[in-house]
N, CA and C atoms of all chains as a GROMACS GRO file, in nm:
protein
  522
    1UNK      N    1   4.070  -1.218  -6.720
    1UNK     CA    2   3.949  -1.301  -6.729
    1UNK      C    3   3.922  -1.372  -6.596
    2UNK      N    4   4.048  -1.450  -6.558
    2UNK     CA    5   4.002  -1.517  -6.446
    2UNK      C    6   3.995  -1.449  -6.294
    3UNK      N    7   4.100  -1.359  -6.334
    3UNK     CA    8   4.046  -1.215  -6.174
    3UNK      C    9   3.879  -1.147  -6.170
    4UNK      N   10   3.842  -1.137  -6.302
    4UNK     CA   11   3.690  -1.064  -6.347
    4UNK      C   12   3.627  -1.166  -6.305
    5UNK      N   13   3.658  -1.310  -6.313
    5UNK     CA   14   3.546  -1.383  -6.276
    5UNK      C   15   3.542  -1.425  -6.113
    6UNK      N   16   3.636  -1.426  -6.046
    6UNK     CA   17   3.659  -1.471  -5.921
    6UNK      C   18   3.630  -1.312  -5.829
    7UNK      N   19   3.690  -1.208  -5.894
    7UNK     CA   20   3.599  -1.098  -5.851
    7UNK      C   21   3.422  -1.064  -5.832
    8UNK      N   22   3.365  -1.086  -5.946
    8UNK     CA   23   3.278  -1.095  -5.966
    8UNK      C   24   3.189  -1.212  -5.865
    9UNK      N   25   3.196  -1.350  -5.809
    9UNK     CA   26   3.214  -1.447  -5.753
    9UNK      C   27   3.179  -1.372  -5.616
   10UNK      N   28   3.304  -1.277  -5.551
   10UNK     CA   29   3.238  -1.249  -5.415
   10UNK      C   30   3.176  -1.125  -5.453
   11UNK      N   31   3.171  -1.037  -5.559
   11UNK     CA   32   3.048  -0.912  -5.510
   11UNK      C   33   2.939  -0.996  -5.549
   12UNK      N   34   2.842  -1.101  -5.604
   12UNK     CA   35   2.740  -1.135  -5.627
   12UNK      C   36   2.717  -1.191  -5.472
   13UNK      N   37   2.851  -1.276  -5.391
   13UNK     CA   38   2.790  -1.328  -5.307
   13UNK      C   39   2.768  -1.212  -5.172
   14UNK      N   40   2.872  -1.120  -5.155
   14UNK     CA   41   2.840  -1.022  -5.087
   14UNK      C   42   2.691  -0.928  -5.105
   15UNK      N   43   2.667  -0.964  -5.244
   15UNK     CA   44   2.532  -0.855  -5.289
   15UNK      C   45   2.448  -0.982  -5.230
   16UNK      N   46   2.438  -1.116  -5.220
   16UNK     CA   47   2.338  -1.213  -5.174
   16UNK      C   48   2.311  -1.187  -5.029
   17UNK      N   49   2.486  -1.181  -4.951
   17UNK     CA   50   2.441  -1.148  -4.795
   17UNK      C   51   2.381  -1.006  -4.753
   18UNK      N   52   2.378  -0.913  -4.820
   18UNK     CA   53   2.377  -0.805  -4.763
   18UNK      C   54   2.196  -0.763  -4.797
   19UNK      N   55   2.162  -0.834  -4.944
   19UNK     CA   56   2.031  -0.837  -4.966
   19UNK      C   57   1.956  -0.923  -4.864
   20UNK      N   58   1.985  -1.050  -4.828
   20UNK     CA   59   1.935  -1.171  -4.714
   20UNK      C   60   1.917  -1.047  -4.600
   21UNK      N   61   2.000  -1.030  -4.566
   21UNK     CA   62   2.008  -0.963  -4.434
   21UNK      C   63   1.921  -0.833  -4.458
   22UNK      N   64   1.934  -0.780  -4.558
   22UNK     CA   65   1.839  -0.691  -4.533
   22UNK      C   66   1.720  -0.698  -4.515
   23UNK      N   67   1.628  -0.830  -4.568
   23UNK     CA   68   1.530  -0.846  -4.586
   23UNK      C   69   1.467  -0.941  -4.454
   24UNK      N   70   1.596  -0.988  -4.425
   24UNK     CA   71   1.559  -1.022  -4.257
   24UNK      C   72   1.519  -0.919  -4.163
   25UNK      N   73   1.584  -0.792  -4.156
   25UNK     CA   74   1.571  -0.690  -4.093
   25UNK      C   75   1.412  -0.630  -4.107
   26UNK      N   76   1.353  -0.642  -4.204
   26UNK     CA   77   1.238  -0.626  -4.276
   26UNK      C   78   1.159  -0.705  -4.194
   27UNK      N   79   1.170  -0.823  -4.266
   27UNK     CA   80   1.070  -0.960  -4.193
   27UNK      C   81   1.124  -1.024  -4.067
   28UNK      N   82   1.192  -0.991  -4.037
   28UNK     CA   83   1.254  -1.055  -3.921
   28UNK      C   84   1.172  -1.254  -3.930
   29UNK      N   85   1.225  -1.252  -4.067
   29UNK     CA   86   1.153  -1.458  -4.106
   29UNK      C   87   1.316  -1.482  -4.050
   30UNK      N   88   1.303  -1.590  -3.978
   30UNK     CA   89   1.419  -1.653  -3.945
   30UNK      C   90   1.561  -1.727  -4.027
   31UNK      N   91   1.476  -1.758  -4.154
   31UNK     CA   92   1.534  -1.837  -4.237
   31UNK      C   93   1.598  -1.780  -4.343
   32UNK      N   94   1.583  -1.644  -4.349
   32UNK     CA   95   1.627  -1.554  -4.369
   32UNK      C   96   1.790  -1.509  -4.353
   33UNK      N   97   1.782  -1.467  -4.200
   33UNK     CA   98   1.891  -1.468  -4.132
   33UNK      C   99   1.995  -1.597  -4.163
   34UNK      N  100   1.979  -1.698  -4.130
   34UNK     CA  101   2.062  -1.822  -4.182
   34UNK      C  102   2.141  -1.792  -4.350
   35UNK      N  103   2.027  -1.823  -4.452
   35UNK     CA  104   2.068  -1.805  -4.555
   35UNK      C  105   2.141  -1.711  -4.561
   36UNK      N  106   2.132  -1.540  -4.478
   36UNK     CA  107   2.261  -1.441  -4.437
   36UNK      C  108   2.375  -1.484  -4.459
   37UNK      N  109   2.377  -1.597  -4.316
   37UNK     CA  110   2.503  -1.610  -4.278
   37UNK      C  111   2.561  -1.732  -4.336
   38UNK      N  112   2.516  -1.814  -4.408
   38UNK     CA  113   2.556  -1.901  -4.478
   38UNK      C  114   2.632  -1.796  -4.608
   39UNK      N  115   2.597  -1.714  -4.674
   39UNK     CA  116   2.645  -1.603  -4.802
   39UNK      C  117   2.724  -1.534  -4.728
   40UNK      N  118   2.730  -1.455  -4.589
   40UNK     CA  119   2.827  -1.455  -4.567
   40UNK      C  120   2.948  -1.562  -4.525
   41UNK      N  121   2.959  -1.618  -4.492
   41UNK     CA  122   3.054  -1.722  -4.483
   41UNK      C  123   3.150  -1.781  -4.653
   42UNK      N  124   3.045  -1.775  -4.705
   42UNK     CA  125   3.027  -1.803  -4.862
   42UNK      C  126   3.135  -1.691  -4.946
   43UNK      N  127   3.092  -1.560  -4.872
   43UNK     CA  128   3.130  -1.478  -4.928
   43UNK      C  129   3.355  -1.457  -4.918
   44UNK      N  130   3.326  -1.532  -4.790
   44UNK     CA  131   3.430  -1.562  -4.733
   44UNK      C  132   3.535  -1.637  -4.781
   45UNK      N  133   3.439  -1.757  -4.853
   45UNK     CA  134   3.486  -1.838  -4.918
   45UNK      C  135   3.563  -1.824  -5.034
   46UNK      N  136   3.491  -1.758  -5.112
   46UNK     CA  137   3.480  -1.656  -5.261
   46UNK      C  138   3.630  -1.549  -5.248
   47UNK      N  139   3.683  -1.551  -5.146
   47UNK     CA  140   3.752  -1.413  -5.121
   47UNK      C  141   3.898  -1.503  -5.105
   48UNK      N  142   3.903  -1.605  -5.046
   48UNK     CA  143   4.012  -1.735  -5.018
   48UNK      C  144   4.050  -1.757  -5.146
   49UNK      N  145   3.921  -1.820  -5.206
   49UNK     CA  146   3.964  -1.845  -5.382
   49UNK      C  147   4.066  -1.737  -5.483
   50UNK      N  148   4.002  -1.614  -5.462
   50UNK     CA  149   4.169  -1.574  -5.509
   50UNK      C  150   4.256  -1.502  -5.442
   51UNK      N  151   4.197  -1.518  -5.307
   51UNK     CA  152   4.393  -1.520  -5.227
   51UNK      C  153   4.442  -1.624  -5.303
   52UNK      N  154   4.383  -1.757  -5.308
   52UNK     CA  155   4.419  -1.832  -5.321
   52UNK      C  156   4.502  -1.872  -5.501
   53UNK      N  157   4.451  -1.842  -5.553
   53UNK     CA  158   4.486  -1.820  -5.723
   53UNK      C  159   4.501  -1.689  -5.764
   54UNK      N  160   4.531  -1.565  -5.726
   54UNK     CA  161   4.553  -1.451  -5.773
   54UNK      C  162   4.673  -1.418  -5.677
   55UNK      N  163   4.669  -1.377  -5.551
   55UNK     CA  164   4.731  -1.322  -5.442
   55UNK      C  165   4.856  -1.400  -5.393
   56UNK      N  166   4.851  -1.510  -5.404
   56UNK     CA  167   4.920  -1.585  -5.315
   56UNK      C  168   4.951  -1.721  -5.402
   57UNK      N  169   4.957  -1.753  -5.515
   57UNK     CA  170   4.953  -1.876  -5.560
   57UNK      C  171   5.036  -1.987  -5.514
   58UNK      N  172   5.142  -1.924  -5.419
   58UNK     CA  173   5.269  -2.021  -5.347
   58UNK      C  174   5.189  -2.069  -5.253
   59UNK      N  175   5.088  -2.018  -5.152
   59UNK     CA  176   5.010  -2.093  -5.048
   59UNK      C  177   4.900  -2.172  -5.148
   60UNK      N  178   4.873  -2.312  -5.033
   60UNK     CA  179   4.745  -2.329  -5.081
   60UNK      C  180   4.615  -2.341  -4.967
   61UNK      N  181   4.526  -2.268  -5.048
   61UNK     CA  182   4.447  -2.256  -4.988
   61UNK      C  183   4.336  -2.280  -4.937
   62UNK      N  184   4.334  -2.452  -5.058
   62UNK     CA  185   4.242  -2.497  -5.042
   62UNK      C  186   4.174  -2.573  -4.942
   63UNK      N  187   4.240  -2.601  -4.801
   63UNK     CA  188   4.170  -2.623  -4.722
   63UNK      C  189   4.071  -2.577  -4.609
   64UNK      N  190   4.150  -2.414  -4.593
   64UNK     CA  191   4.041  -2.291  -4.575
   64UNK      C  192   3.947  -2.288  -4.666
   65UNK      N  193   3.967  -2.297  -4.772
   65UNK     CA  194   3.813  -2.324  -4.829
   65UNK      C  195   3.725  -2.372  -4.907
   66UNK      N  196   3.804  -2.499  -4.842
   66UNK     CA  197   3.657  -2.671  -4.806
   66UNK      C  198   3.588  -2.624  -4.682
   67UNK      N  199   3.682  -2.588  -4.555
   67UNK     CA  200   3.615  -2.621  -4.433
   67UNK      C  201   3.525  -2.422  -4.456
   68UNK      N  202   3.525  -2.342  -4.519
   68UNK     CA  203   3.436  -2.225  -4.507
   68UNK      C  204   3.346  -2.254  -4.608
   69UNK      N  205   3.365  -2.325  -4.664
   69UNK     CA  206   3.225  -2.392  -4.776
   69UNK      C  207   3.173  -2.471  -4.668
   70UNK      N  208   3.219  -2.564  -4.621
   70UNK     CA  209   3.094  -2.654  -4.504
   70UNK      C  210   3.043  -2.544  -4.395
   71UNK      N  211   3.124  -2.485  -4.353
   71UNK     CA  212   3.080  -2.408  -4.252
   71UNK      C  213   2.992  -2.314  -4.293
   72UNK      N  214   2.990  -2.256  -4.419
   72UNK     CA  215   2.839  -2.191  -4.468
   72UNK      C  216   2.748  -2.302  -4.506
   73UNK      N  217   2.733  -2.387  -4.514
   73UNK     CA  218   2.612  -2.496  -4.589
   73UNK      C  219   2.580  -2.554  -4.440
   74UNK      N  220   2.681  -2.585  -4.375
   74UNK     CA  221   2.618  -2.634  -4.222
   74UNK      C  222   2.543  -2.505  -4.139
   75UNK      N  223   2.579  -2.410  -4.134
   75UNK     CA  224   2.506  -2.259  -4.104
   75UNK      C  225   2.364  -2.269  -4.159
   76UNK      N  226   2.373  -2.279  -4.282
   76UNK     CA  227   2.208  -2.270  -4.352
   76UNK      C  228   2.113  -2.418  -4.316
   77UNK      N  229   2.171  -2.559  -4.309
   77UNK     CA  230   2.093  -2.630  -4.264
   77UNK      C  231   2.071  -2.640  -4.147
   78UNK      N  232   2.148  -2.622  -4.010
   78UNK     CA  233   2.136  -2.589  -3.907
   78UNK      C  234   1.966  -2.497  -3.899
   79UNK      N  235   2.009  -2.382  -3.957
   79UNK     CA  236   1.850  -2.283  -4.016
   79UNK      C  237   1.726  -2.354  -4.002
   80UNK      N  238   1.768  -2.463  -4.127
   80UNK     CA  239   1.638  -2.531  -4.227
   80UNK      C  240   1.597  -2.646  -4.128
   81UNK      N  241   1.660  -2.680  -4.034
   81UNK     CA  242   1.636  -2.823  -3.931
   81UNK      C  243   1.591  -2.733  -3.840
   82UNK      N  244   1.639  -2.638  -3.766
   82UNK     CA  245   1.558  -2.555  -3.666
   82UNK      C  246   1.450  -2.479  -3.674
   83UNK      N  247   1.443  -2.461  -3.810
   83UNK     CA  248   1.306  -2.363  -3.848
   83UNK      C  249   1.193  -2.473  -3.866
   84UNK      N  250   1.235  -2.589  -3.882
   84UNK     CA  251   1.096  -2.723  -3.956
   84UNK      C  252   1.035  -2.752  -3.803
   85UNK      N  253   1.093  -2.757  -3.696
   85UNK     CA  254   1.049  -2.809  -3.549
   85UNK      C  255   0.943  -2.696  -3.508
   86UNK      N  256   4.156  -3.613  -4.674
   86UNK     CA  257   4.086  -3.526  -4.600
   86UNK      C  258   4.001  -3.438  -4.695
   87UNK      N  259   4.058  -3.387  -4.759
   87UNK     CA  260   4.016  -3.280  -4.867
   87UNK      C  261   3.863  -3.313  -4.934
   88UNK      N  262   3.889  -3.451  -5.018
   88UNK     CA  263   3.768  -3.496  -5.046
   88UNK      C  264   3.662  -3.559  -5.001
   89UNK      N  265   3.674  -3.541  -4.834
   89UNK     CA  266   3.609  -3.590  -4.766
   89UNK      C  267   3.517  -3.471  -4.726
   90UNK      N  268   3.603  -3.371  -4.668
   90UNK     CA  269   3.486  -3.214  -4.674
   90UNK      C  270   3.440  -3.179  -4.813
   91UNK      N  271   3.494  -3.196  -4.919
   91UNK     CA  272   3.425  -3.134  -5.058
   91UNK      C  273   3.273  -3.255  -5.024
   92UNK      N  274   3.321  -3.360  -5.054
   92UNK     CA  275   3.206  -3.448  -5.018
   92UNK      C  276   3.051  -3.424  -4.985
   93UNK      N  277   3.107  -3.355  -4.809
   93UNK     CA  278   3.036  -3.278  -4.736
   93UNK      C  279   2.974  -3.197  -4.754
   94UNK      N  280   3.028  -3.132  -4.839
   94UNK     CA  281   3.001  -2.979  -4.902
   94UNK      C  282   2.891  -3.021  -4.957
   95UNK      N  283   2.889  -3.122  -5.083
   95UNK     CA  284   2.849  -3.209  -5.144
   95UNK      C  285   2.705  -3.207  -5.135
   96UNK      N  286   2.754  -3.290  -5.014
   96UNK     CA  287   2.586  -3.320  -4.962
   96UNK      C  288   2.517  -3.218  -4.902
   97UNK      N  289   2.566  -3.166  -4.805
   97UNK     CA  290   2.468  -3.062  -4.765
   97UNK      C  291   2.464  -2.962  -4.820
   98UNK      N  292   2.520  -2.918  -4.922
   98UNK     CA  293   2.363  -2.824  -5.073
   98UNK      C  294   2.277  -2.916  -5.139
   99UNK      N  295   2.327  -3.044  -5.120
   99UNK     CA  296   2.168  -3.050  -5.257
   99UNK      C  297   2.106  -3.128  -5.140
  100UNK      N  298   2.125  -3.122  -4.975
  100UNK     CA  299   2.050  -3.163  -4.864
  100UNK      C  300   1.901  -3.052  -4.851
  101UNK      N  301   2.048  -2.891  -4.868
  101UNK     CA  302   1.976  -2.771  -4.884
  101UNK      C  303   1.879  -2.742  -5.001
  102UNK      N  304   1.907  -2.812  -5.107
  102UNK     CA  305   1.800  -2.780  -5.234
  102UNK      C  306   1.700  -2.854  -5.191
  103UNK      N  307   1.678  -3.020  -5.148
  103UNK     CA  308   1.589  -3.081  -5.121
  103UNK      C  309   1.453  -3.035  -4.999
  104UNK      N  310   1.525  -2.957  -4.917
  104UNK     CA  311   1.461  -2.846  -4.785
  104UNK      C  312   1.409  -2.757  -4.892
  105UNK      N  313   1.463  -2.666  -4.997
  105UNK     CA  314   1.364  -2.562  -4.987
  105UNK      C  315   1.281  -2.615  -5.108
  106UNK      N  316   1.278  -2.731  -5.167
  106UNK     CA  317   1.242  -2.775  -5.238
  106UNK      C  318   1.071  -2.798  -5.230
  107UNK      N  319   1.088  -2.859  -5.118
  107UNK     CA  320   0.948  -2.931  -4.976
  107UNK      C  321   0.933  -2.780  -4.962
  108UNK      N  322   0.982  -2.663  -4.923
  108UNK     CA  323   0.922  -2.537  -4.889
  108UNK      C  324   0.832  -2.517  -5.014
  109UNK      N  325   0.896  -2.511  -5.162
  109UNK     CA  326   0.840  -2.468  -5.264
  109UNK      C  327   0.696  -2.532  -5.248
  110UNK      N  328   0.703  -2.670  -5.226
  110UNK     CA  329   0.574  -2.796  -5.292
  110UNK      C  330   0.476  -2.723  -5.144
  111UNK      N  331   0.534  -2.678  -5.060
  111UNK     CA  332   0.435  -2.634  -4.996
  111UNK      C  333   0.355  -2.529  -5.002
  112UNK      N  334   0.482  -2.448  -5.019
  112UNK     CA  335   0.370  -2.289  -5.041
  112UNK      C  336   0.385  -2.237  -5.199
  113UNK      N  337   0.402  -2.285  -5.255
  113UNK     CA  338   0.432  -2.282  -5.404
  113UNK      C  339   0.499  -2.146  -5.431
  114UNK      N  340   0.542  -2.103  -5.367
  114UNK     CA  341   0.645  -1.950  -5.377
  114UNK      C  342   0.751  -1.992  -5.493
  115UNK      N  343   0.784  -1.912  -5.543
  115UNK     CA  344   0.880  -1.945  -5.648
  115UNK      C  345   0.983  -1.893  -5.593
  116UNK      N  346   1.020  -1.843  -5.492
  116UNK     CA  347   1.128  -1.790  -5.417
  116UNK      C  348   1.188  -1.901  -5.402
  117UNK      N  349   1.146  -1.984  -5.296
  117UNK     CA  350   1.229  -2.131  -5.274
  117UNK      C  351   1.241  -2.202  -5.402
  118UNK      N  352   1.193  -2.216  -5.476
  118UNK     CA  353   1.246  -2.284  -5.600
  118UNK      C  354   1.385  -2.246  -5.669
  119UNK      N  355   1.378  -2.073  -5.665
  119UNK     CA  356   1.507  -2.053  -5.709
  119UNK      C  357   1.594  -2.115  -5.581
  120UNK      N  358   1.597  -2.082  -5.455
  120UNK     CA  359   1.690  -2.131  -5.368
  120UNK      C  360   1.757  -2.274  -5.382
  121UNK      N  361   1.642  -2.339  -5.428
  121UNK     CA  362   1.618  -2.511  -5.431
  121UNK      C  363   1.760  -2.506  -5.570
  122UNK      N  364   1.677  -2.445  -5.698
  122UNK     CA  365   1.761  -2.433  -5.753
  122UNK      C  366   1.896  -2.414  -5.783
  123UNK      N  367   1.969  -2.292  -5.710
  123UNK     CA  368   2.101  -2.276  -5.646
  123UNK      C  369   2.168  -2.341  -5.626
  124UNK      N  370   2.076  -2.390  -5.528
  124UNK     CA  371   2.197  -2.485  -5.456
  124UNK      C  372   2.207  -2.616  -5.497
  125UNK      N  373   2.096  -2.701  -5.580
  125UNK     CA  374   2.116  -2.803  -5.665
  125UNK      C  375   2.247  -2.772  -5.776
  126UNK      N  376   2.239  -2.644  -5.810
  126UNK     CA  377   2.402  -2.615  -5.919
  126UNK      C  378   2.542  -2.630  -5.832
  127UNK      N  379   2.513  -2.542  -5.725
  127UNK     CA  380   2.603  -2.557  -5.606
  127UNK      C  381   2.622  -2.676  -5.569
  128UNK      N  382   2.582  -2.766  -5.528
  128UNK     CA  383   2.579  -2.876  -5.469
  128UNK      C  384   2.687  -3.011  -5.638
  129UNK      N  385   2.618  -2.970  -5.737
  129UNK     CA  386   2.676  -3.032  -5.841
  129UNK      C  387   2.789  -2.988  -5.903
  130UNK      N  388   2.875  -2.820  -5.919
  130UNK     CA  389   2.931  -2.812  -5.933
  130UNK      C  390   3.037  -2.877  -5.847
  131UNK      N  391   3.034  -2.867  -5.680
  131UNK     CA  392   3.136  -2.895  -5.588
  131UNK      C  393   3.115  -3.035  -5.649
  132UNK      N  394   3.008  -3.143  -5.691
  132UNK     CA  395   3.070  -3.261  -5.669
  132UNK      C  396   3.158  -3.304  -5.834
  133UNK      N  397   3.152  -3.214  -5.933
  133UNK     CA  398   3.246  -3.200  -6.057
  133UNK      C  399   3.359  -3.197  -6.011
  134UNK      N  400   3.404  -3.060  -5.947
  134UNK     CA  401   3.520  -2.973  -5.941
  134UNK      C  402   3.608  -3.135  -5.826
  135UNK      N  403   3.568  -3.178  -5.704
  135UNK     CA  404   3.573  -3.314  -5.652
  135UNK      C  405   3.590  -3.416  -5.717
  136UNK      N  406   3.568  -3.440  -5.790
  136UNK     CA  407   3.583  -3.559  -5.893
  136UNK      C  408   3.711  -3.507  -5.976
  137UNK      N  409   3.708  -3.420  -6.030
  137UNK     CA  410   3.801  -3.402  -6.148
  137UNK      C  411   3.938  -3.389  -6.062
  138UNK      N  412   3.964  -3.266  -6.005
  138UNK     CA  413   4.090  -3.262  -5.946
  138UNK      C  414   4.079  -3.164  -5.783
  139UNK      N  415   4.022  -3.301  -5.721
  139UNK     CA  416   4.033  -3.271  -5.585
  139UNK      C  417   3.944  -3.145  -5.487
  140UNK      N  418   3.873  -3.054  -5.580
  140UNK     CA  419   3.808  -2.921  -5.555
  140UNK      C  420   3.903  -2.828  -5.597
  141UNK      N  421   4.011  -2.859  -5.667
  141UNK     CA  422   4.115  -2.753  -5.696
  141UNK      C  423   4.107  -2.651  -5.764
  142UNK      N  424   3.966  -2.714  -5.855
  142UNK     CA  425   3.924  -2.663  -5.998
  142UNK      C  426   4.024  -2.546  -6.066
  143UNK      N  427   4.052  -2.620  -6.188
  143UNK     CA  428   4.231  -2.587  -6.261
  143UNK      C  429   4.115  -2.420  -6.348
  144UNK      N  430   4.050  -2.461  -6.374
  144UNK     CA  431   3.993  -2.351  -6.506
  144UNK      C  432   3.895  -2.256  -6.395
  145UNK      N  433   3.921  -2.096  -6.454
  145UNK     CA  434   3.809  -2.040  -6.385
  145UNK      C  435   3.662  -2.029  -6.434
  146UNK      N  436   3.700  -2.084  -6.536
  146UNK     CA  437   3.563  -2.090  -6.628
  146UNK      C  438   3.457  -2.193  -6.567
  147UNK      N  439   3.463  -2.237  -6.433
  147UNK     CA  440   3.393  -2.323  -6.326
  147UNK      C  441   3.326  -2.284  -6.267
  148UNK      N  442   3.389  -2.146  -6.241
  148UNK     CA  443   3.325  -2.066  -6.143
  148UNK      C  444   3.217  -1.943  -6.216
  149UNK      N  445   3.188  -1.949  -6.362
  149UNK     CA  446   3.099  -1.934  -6.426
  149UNK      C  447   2.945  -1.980  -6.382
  150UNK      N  448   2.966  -2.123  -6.355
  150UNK     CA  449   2.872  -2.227  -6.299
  150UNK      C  450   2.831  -2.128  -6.148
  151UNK      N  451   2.896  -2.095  -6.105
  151UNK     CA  452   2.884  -1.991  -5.924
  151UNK      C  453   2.812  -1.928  -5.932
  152UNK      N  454   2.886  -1.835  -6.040
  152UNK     CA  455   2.834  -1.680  -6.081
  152UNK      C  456   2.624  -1.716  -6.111
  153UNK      N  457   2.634  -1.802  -6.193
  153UNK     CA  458   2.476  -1.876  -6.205
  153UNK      C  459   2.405  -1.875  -6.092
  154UNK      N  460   2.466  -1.933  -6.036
  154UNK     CA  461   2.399  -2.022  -5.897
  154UNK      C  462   2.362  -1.917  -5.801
  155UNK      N  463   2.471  -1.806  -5.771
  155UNK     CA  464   2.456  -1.665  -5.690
  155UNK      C  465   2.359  -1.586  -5.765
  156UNK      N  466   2.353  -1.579  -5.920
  156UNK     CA  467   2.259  -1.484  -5.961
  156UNK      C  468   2.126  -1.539  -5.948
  157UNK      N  469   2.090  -1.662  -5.950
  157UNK     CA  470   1.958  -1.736  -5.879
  157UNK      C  471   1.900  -1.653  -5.781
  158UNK      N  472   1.958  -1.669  -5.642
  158UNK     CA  473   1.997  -1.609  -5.535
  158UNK      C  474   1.934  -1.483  -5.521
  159UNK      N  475   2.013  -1.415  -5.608
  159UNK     CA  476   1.972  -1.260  -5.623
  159UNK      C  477   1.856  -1.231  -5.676
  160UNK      N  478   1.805  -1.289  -5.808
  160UNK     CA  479   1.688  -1.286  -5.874
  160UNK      C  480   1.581  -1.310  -5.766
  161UNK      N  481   1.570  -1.427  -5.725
  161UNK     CA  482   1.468  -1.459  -5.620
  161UNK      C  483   1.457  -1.356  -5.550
  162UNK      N  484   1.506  -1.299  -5.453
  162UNK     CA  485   1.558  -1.185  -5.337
  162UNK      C  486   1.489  -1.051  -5.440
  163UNK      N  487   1.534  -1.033  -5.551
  163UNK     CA  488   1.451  -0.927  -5.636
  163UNK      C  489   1.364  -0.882  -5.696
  164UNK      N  490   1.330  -1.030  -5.710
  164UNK     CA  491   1.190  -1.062  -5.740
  164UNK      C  492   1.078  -1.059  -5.634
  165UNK      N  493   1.091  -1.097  -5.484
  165UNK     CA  494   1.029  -1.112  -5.401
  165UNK      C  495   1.020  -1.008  -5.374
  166UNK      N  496   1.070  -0.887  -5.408
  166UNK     CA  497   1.111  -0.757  -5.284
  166UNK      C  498   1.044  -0.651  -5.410
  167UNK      N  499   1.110  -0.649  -5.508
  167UNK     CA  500   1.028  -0.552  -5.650
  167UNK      C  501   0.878  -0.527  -5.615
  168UNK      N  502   0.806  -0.644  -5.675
  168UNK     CA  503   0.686  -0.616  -5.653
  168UNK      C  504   0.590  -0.643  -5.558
  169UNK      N  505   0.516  -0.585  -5.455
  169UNK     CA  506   0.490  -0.629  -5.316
  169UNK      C  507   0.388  -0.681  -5.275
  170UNK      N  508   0.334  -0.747  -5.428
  170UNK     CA  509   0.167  -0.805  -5.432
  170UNK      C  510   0.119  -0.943  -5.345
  171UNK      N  511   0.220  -0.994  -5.313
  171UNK     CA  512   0.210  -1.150  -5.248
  171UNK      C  513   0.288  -1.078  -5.128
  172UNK      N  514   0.248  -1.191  -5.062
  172UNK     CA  515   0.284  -1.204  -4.920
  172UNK      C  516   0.314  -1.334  -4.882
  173UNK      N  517   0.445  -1.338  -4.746
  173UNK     CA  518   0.544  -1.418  -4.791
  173UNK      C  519   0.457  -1.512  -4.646
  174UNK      N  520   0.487  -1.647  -4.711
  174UNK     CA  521   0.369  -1.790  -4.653
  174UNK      C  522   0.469  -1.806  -4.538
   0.00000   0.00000   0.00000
């Protein structure tokens, strides 16, 4: 149950970056691209979580990913502050 | 330290829902609404999972709440792209 769900977790977010990005490629809209790389990063995140509880439960992992959760949300507002100017 | 970046986290998604939020009220796209949306779940789950036990979140049944928030995400993105009658503001 809890591998199906933490699995599941990064292919939705991998299916988010790879759709973003595609559709950047398309529109080349800027904000686009960001939200990309924020899902990827995200996706990154998603993938820690069960190293972190499936793979590895003796490490912890949770501080790789606090700081790859900020580092995708700071990625996308970075975006949203540069795209408003 | 820990709950000082979850915090963070915190704030900047529902910083991010409030941005595409102002996108929505502007161009009334329902694209940004789901985004807005998202990340308002996003932004509230991290500050649960923070509160309760540190971002450790003990149950995977949390990440149920994710799975939501990403399928937002996707819907919008499928919705915008399916049918090609609007054009993007």
């Amino acid at each position: 149950m809890a591998v199906t769900i933490y699995i599941l977790c990064i292919l939705t977010s991998l299916a988010c970056t790879w759709l973003l990005f595609g559709s950047y490629r398309r529109t080349r809209y800027r904000l686009l691209f960001w939200s990309g790389a924020c899902f990827a990063v995200m996706t990154l995140n998603n993938l820690f979580l069960l190293l972190d509880k499936i793979v590895f439960p003796s490490i912890d992992f949770l501080p790789a990913r606090l700081i790859s959760a900020l580092v995708a949300t700071l990625l996308l507002l970075y975006g949203l502050i540069y795209e408003k100017e | 330290m820990n709950d000082v970046i979850a915090g963070a986290v915190c704030m900047g998604s529902l910083l991010i829902a409030l941005f595409f939020l102002r996108f929505w009220r502007d161009s009334r796209d329902r694209f940004f609404l789901y985004f807005a949306l998202s990340f308002f779940i996003e932004g509230l789950h991290r500050l649960y999972s923070a509160l309760h036990d540190a971002g450790g979140e003990d149950s995977p049944l949390h990440y149920l709440i994710r799975l939501l928030a990403y399928g937002l995400i996707l819907w919008a993105i499928l919705e915008k792209n399916l049918p090609r009658e609007r054009d993007r503001k």
